[in-house]
C-alpha positions in Angstrom: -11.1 14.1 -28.5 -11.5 11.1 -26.3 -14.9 9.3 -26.9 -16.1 9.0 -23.2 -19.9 8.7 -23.0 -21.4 10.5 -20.1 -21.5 7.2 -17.9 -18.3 6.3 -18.6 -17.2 10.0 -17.7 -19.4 9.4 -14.4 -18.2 6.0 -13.2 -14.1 7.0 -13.9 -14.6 10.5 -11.8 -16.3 8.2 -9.0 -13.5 5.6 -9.5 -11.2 8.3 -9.2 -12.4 10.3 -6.6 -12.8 13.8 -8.5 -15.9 15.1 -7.5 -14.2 17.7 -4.9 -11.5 18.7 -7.5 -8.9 15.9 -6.4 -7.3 12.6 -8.1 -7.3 9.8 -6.0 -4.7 11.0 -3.0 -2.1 13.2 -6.2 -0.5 15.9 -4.7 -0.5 19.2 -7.2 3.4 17.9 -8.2 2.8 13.7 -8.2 -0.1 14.4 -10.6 1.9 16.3 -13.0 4.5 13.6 -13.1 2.3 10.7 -13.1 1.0 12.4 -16.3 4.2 13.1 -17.9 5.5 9.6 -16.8 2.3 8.1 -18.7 2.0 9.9 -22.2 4.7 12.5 -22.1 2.6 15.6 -21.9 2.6 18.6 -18.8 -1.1 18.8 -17.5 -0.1 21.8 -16.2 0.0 23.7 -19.8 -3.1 25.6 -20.4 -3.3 23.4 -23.9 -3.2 19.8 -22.5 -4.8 20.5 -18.9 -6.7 23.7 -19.1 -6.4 25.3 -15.6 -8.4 24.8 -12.3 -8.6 22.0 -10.1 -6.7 18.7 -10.7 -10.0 16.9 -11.6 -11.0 20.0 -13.8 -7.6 19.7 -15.7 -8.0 16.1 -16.2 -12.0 16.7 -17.6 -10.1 18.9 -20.1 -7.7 16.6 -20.6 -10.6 14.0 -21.4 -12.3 16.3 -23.8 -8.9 17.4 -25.3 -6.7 14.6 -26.1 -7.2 11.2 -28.6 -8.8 8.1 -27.5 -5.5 6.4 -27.3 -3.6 8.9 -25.1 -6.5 8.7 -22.8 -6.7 5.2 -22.6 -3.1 5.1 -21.7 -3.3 7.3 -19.3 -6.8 6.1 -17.8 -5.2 2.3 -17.7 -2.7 3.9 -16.0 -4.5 5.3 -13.1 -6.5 2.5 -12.8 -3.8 0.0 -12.3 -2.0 2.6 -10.0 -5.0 2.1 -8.1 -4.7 -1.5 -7.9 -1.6 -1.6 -7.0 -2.8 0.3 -3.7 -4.4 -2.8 -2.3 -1.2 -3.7 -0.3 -1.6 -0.5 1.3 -3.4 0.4 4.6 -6.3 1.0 3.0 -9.6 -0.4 4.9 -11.2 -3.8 3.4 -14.3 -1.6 2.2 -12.6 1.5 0.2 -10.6 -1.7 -1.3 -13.8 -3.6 -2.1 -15.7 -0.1 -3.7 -12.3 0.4 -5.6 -11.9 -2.6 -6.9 -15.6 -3.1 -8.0 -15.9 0.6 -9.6 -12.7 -0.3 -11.5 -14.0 -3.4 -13.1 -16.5 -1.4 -15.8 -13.6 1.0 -16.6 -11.3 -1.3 -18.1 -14.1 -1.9 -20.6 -14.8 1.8 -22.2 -13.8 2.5 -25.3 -10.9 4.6 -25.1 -9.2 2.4 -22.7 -9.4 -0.7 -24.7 -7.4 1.3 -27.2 -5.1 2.4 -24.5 -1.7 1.3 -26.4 1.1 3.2 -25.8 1.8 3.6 -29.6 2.7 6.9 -30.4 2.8 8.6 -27.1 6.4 9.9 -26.5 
């Protein structure tokens, strides 16, 4: 179980857009790959993403998996993220994205977001 505290869990679902059941702009098909591409594991089985929404499956992921997967994963996202600022994205969703990412690269379970023993 990933150590997330609750404002930690708050600032990554604003970050990552999840309070009406999405991930950033992931289609149902993109998520599931971006996920396997990360840490080699199918959010789509009830065991690693529960069911429901793709924010609900990535809350159980959260809840579910060890600090490092997470972190790998969540590092993941982040800099996916970043890597959207060459995209047509207006100057203040860049500014808000790039502000709310700062804190995130700080909690716990990314710091120890290695990518030993995933795959």
């Amino acid at each position: 179980m990933a150590t997330l505290n609750y404002t930690e869990k708050r600032k990554l679902e604003e970050f990552l857009g999840m309070g009406s059941g999405y991930v950033l702009d992931f289609s149902n098909r993109a998520f599931r790959e971006f996920i396997h591409d990360g840490v080699g594991m199918d959010i789509d089985d009830p065991h690693v993403g529960g069911s429901g929404s793709k924010a609900w499956r990535l809350r159980h992921f959260w809840s579910e998996q060890p600090d490092y997967v997470v972190g790998k994963l969540l590092k993941d996202m982040i800099e996916s993220v970043t890597v959207e600022f060459t995209g047509p994205l207006n100057a203040a969703v860049k500014m808000r994205r790039h502000r709310a990412s700062q804190p995130c690269y700080q909690c716990p379970s990314i710091e120890s977001g290695s990518s030993e023993g995933i795959k």
